[in-house]
N, C-alpha and C positions, 0 to 999 in steps of 0.2 A: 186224180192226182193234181197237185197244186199247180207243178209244171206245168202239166197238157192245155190247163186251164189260161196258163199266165201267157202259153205260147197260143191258144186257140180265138180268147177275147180279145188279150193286148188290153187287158185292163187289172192296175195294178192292187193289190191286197195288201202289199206291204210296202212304206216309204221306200225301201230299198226296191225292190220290183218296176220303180216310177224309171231309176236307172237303167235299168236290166230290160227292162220291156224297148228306152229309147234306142240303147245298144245294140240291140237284136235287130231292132227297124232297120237303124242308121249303118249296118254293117252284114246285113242279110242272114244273118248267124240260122243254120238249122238247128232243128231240138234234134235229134239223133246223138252227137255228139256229150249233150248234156244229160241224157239220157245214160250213156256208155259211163260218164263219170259218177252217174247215182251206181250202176251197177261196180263199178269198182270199190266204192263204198260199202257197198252190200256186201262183198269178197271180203274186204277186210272186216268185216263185221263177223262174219260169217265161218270163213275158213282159213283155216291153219297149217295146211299144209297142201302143197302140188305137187302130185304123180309127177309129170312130166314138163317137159321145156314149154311145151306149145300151151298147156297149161298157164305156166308163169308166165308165157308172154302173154296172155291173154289179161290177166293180172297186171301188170303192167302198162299193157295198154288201156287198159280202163283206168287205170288212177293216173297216169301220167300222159300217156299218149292223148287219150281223147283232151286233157286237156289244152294240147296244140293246138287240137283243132278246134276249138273257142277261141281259144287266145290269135289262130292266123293273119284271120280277117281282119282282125282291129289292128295288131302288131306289124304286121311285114307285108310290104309293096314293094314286088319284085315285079316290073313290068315283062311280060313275053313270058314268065317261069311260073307254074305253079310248085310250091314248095311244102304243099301240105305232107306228103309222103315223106318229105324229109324231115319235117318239124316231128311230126307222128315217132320216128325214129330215133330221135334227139328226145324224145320223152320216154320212151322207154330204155334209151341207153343211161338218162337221169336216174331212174325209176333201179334200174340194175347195180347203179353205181351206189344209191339211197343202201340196196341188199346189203351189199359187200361192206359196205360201212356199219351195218347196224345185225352182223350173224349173232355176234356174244349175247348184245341187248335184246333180240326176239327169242335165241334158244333161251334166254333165263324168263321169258314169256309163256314159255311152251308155243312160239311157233316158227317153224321152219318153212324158210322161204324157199332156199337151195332143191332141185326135183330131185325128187326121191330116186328117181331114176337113175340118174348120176351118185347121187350117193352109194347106191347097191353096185352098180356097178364097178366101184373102186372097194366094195365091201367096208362101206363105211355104212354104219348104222344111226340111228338118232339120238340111241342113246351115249353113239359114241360123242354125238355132236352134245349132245347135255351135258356126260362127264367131263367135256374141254373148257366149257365155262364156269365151273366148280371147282374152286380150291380146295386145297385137302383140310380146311377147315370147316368145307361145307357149308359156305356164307355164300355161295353166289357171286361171290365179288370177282374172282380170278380172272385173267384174260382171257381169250379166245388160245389155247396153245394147238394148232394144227400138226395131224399128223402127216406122214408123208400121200396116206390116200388122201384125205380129205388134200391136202395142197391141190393134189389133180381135180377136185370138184369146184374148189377155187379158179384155178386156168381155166375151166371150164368157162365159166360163170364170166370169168375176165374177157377173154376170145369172145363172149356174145356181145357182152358190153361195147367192146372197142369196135365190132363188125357193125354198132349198131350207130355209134359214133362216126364210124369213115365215112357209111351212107349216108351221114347229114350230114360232112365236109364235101361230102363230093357232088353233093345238087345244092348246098346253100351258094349263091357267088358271093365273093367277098366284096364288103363295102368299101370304096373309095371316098369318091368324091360327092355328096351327098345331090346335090344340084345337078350332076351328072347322071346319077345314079334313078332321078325321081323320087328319091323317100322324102321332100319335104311336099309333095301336092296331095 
């Protein structure tokens, strides 16, 4: 694989690689990480729907989360705090918030992000979730109309979101003073 290659020689194959390869030097970046985001790629290539929560975090963590933790090293110098776990967290509550914004335009996909689990569980089905973004013209075009189960699969999905959000307000510290702080060294 090109990665294991670009991470194993540190010799570049592609102009863009010349970057990527200094990046990685100059900021000790592991391949694991980048790795977690090829496999999240792979997910959405791949599959269309998730049984369950742990499921879709996983999912999320792969296309969003790992990429905090590429992005850590280079972005945020917190002296004394490691904030990876939090950054991690802050990408999948991105990654969740992406869901809930985009249910209409994946069900008119044919894919459902929402876990199935929660779904049955309020006895909502998928094809319930299809027939809400279908106008009675049968064009696709319609909103998203929620019934009152599905709302409870929504809070659902909300409450993970925002649990997943506090834990990045509650280990990020907040920036003041920048000089003070060390984020220009």
């Amino acid at each position: 694989m090109q990665m294991e290659a670009l991470f194993d020689s540190g010799y570049p194959s592609t102009p863009t690689d010349v970057t990527l390869i200094d990046t990685i030097h100059r900021c000790h970046l592991p391949m694991e990480p980048f790795r977690e985001m090829l496999l999240g790629q792979q997910m959405d290539l791949e599959i269309n729907r998730y049984q369950t929560w742990e499921d879709l975090r996983l999912y999320c963590y792969s296309v969003a989360g790992a990429v905090w933790l590429v992005s850590a090293p280079i972005l945020v110098s917190v002296p004394d705090k490691d904030v990876t776990e939090a950054l991690v967290e802050l990408g999948i509550a991105m990654q969740l918030t992406n869901i809930l914004q985009d249910i209409g335009a994946d069900a008119r996909r044919g894919r459902i992000y929402l876990p199935l689990e929660d779904l049955k569980r309020f006895s909502y089905t998928e094809q319930d979730l299809f027939k809400s973004v279908i106008d009675i013209n049968g064009d696709m075009s319609g909103k998203l109309q929620p019934t009152p189960c599905f709302r409870f699969v929504l809070c659902i999905l909300v409450a993970k979101c925002f649990s997943h959000s506090f834990f990045f307000k509650l280990n990020i510290p907040t920036v003041g003073n920048n000089e003070k702080n060390h984020y220009n060294q």
